[in-house]
C-alpha positions in Angstrom: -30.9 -12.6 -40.6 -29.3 -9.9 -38.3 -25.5 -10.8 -36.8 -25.5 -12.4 -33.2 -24.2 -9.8 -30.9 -20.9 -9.7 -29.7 -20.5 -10.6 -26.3 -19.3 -7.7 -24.0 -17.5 -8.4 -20.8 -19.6 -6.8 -18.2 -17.5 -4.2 -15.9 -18.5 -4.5 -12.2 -19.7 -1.1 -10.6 -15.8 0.5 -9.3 -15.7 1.3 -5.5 -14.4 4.7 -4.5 -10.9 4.6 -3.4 -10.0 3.9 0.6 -9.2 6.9 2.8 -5.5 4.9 2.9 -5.3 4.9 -1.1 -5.5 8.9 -1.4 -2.4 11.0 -0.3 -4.6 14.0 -0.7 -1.9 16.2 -1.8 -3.1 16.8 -5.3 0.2 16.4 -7.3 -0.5 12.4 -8.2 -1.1 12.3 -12.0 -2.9 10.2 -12.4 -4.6 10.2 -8.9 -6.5 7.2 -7.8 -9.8 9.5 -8.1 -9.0 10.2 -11.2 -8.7 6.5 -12.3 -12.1 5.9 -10.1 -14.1 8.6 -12.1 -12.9 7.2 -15.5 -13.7 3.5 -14.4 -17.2 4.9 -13.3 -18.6 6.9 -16.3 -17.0 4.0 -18.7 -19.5 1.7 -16.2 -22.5 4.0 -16.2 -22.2 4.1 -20.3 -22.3 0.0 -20.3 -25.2 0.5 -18.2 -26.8 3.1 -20.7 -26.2 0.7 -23.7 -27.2 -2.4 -21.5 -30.7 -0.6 -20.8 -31.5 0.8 -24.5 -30.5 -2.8 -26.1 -32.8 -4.1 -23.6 -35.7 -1.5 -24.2 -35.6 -2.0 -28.1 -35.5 -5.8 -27.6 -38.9 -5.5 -25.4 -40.0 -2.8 -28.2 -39.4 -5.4 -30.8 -40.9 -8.2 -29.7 -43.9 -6.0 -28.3 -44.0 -4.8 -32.2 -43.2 -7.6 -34.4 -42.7 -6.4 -38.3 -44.3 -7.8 -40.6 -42.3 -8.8 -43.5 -43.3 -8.8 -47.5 -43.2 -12.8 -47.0 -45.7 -12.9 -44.2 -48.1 -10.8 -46.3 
């Protein structure tokens, strides 16, 4: 019997920063862009693993094995 996945806390899509959150001079480290684009990519790799778990779940029950039992 395969293990029950472990629940993942979904992460909500990040909103770009404000015009007023961004000095614009460059010399922030880390700048609030910076924390946006990291937020973002970690969000659009959830969404990657979200829609292969969800294709191989529709694969699998589209092609149920057969098992040595069932034969």
């Amino acid at each position: 019997m395969p293990a029950a996945p472990i629940p993942v806390k979904l992460l909500e899509k990040p909103e770009p920063p404000g015009s007023n959150e961004c000095c614009g001079s460059g010399s922030c480290c880390p700048c609030v862009w910076d924390y946006y684009r990291e937020q973002l990519a970690l969000w659009q790799q959830q969404q990657q693993q979200q829609q292969q778990q969800q294709q191989e779940q529709l694969q699998g029950s589209a092609n149920p094995t057969v098992t040595n039992a069932q034969r």
